[in-house]
C-alpha positions as CSV (number, residue, x, y, z in Angstrom):
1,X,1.8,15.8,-2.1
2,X,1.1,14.6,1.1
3,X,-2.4,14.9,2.7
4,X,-4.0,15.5,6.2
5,X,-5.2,12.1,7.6
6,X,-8.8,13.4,7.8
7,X,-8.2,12.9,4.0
8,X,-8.5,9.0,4.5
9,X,-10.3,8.9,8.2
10,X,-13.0,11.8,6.7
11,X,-14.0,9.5,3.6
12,X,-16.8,6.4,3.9
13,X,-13.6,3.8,3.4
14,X,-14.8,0.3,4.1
15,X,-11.5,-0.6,5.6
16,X,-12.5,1.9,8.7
17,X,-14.9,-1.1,9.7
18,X,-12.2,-4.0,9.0
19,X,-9.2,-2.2,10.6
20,X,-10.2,0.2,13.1
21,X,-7.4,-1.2,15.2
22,X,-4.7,0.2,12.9
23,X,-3.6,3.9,13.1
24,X,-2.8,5.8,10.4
25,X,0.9,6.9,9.0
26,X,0.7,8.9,5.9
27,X,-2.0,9.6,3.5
28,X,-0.7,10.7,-0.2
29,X,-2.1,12.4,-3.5
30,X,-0.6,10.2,-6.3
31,X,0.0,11.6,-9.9
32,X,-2.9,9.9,-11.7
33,X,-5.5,11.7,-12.7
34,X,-8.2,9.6,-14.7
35,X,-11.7,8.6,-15.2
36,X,-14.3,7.2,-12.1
37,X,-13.5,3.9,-13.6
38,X,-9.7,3.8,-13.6
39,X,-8.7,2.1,-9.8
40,X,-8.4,-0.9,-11.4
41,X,-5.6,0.6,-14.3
42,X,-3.7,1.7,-11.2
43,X,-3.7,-1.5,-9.0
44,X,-2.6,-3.4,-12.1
45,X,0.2,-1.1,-12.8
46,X,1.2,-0.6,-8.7
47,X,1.6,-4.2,-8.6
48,X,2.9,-5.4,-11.6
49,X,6.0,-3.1,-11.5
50,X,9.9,-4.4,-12.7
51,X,11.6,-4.0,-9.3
52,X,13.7,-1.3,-10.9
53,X,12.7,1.8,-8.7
54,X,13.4,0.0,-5.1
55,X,17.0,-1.6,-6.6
56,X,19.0,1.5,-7.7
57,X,20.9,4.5,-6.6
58,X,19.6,5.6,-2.9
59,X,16.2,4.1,-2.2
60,X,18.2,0.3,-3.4
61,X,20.8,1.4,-0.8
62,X,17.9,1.7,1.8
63,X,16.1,-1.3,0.7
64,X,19.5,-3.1,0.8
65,X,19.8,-2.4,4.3
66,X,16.6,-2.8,5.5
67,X,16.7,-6.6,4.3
68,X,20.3,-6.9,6.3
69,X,18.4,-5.7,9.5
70,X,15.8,-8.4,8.9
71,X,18.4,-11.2,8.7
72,X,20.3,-10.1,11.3
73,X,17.2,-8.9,14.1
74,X,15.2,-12.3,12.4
75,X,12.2,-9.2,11.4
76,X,11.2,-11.3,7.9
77,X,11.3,-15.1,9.5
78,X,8.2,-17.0,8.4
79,X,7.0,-17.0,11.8
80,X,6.9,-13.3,12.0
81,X,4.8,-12.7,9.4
82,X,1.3,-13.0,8.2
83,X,-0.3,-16.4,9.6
84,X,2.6,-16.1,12.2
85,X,2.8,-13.6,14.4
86,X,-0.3,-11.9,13.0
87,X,-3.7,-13.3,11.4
88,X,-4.6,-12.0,7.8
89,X,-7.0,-8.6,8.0
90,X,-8.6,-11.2,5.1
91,X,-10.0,-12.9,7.8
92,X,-11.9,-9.7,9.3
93,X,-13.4,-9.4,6.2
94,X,-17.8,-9.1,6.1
95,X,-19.6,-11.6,3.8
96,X,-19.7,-9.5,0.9
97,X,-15.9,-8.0,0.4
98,X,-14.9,-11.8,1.5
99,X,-16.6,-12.9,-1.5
100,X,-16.1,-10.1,-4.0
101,X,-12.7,-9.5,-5.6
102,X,-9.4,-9.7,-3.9
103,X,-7.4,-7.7,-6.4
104,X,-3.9,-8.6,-7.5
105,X,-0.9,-9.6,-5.0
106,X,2.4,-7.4,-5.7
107,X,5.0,-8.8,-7.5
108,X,8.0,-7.0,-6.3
109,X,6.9,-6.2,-2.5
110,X,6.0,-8.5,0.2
111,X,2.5,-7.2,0.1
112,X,-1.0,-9.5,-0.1
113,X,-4.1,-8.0,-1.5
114,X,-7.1,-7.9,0.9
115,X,-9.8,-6.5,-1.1
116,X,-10.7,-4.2,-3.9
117,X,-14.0,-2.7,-4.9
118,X,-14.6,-0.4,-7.7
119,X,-13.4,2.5,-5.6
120,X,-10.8,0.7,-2.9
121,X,-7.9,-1.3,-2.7
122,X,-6.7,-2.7,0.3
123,X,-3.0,-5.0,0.7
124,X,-1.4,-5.9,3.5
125,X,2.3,-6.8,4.8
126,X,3.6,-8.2,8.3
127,X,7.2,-8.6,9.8
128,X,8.5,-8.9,13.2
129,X,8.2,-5.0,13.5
130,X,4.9,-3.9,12.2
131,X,1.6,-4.9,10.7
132,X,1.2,-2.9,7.8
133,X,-1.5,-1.9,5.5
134,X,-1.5,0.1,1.8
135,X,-5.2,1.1,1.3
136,X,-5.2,3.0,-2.2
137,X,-8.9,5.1,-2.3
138,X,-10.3,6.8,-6.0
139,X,-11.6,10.0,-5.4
140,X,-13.2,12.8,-7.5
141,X,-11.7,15.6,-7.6
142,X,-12.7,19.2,-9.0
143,X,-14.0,19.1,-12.5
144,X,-15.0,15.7,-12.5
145,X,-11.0,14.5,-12.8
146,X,-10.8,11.2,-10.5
147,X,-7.0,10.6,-8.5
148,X,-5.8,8.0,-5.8
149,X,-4.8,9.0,-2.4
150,X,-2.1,6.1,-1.1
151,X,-3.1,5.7,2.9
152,X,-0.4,4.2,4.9
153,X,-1.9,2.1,8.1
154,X,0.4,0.2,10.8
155,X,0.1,-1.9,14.0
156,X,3.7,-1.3,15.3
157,X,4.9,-4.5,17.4
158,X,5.6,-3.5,20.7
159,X,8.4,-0.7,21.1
160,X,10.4,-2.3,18.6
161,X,7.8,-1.4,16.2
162,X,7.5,2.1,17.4
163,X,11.1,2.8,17.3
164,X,11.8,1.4,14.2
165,X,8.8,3.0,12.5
166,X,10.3,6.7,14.0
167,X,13.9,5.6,13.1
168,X,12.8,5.4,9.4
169,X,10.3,8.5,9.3
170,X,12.9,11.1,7.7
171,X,14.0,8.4,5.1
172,X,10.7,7.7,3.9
173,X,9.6,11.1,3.6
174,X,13.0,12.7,1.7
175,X,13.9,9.6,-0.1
176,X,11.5,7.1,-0.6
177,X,8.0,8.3,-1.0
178,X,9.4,11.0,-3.0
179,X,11.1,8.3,-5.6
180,X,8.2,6.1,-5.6
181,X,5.8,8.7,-6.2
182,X,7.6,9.9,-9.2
183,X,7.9,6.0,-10.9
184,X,4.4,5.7,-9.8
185,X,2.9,9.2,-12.2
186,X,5.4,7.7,-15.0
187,X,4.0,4.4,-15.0
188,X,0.7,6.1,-15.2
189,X,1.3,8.6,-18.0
190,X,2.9,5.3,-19.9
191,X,0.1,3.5,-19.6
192,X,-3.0,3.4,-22.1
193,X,-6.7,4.1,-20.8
194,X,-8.4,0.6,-21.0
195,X,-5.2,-1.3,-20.9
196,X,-4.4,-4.0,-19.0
197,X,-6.3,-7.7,-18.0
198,X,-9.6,-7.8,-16.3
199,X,-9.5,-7.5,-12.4
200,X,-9.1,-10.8,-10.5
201,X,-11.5,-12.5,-8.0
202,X,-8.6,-14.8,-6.8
């Protein structure tokens, strides 16, 4: 379901004081409701994911192209990206979420973690379009049942950025969100309370 950005901009967030610079896309109820100590069951499972639900049928197609428009426009050169074109939000970070955990880097996305606290999780991805950040927040909900809201954040690069986020709005919203949101509550459901490796301070 998606969500009002008041939803992210409403809540005491600690990214609100690293990125107030970035604006805000989409904000997102995921499918995974749990206990007040489950973020960490949901990073590890977001991140550590087969590649299977961004290579088949339509959202693969999409995917597909996207990474054609990058070699051909030169979007995904080294250059363009993170410690290129744009410094790490990592280096925005205040003494204690610099020294706390980073959380774990995605295995099948080019995203990098930033941060993640007991409540927060905070990666980030940059191309020759956009600066992009996934910020994934635990919240309690009504009788006690805890759930992540996904908060989409972007610095769009010039009018290239701009145009290129607007050209891909109606994909993401009838094809993609909609796919991943689906893989992400049947990851969840297959996935044991308490399962999983501790959560890293690399």
């Amino acid at each position: 379901m998606r969500l009002p950005s008041s939803e992210y901009l409403n809540r005491p967030w600690r990214l609100h004081e690293v990125a107030p610079d970035f604006e805000v896309e989409d904000v997102w109820q995921l499918p995974t409701p749990g206990g007040p100590d489950d973020l960490d069951r949901l990073v590890r499972g977001f991140t550590s994911g087969d590649g299977s639900t961004v290579r088949r049928g339509v959202v693969g197609f999409l995917f597909l192209a996207r990474r054609k428009l990058g070699t051909w426009f030169g979007w995904d050169r080294p250059e363009s990206g993170i410690g290129g074109r744009v410094a790490s939000v990592r280096d925005r970070l205040p003494a204690d979420l610099a020294a706390g955990p980073r959380g774990p880097d995605s295995k099948v996305l080019p995203f990098r973690s930033v941060f993640q606290t007991h409540d927060e999780w905070v990666a980030e991805t940059a191309n020759g379009t956009v600066h992009g950040l996934v910020h994934i927040g635990w919240v309690r909900g009504a009788g006690d049942v805890y759930s992540a809201q996904l908060t989409v954040l972007v610095r769009p690069n010039g009018w290239t950025g701009r145009l290129y986020m607007a050209f891909i709005t109606p994909f993401r919203y009838l094809i993609v969100y909609p796919s991943m949101l689906r893989a992400i509550g049947r990851r969840w459901a297959a996935t044991p309370q308490g399962a999983g490796p501790g959560r890293s301070s690399s």
